[in-house]
PLY file of the C-alpha trace (Angstrom):
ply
format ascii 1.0
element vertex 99
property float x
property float y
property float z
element edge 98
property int vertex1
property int vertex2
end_header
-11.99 18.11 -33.12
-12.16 14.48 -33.98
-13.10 13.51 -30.26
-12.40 9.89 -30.88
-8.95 9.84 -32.77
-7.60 11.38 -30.05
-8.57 9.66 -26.94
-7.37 6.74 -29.48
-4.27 8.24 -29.39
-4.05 9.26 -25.56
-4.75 5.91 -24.53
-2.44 4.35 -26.95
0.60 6.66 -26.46
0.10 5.67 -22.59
-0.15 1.74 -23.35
3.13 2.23 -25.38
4.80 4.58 -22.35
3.97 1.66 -19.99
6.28 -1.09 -21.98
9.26 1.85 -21.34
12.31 -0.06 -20.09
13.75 2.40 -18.06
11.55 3.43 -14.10
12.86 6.92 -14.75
11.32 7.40 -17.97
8.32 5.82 -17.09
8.10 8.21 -14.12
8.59 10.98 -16.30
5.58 9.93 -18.39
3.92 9.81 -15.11
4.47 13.28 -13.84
3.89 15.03 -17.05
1.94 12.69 -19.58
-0.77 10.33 -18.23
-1.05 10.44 -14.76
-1.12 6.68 -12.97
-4.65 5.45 -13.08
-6.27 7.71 -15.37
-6.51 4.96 -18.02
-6.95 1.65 -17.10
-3.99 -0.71 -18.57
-4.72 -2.52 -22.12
-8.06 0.05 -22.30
-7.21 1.17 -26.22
-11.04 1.92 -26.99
-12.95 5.13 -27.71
-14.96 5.23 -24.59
-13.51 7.77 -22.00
-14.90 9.40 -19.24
-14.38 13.15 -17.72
-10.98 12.73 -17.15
-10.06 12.22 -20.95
-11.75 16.03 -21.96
-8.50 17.76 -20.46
-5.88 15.43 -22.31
-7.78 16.16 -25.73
-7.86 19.72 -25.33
-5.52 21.32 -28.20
-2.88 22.68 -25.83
-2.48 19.68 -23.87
-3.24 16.99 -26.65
0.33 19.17 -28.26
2.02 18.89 -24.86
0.87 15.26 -24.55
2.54 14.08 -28.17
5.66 16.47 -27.19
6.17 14.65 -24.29
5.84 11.17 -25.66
8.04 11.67 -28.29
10.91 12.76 -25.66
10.36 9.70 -23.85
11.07 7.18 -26.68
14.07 9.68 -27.70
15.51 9.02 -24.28
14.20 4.87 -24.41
16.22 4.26 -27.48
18.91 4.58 -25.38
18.43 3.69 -22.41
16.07 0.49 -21.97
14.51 0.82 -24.92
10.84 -0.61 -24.43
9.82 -4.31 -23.09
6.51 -6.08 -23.88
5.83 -10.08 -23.02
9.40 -10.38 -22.14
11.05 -9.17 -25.69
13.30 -6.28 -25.33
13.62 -4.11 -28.17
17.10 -4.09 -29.61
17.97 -7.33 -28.01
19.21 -10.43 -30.62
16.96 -13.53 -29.77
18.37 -15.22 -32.81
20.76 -17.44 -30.84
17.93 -18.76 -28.46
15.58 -19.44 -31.60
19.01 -21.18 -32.75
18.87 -23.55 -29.71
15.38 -24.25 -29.86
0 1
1 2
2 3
3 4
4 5
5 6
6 7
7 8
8 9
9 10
10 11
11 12
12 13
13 14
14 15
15 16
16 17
17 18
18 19
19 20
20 21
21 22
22 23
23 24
24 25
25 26
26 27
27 28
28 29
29 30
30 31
31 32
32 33
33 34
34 35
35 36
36 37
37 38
38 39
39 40
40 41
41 42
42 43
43 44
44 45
45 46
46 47
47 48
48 49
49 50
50 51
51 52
52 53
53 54
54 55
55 56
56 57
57 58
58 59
59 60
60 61
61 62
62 63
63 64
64 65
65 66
66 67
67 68
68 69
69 70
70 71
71 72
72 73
73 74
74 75
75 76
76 77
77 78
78 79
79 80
80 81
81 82
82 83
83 84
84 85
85 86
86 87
87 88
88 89
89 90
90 91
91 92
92 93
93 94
94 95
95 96
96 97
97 98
């Protein structure tokens, strides 16, 4: 197991699930991906403590991914994701226009 790659991974699918758009999805991600305060917000290193050994095991690490990938299926159409006030999908041409 490459211990590292896949906290990497953990820790970055979660940053990612926490620009979701949508409260339902994000609770969703909640109650089956990365529970609330397991990782601390922004934290994309390699260090991880006791808590990180169960979402790296193989079944769970495959579970994890699964559910990820559902909840940006159901984001691209409802919400999409958000991050420093951009909204994915949204046209910010006019406003640059403006400018």
């Amino acid at each position: 197991m490459k211990r590292e790659e896949r906290i990497k991974m953990v820790k970055a699918m979660e940053y990612i699930a926490r620009q979701l758009n949508d409260e339902e999805i994000l609770e969703s991600w909640l109650a089956a991906g990365v529970a609330d305060g397991d990782i601390e917000y922004g934290d994309l290193s390699a260090e991880a403590g006791e808590d990180m050994d169960w979402y790296i095991e193989d079944q769970h690490f495959s579970d994890l991914m699964e559910t990820f990938i559902d909840c940006i299926k159901l984001a691209k159409n409802h919400g999409g994701l958000c991050c420093d006030f951009v909204v994915s999908g949204v046209d910010y041409s006019a406003e640059d226009e403006k400018a």
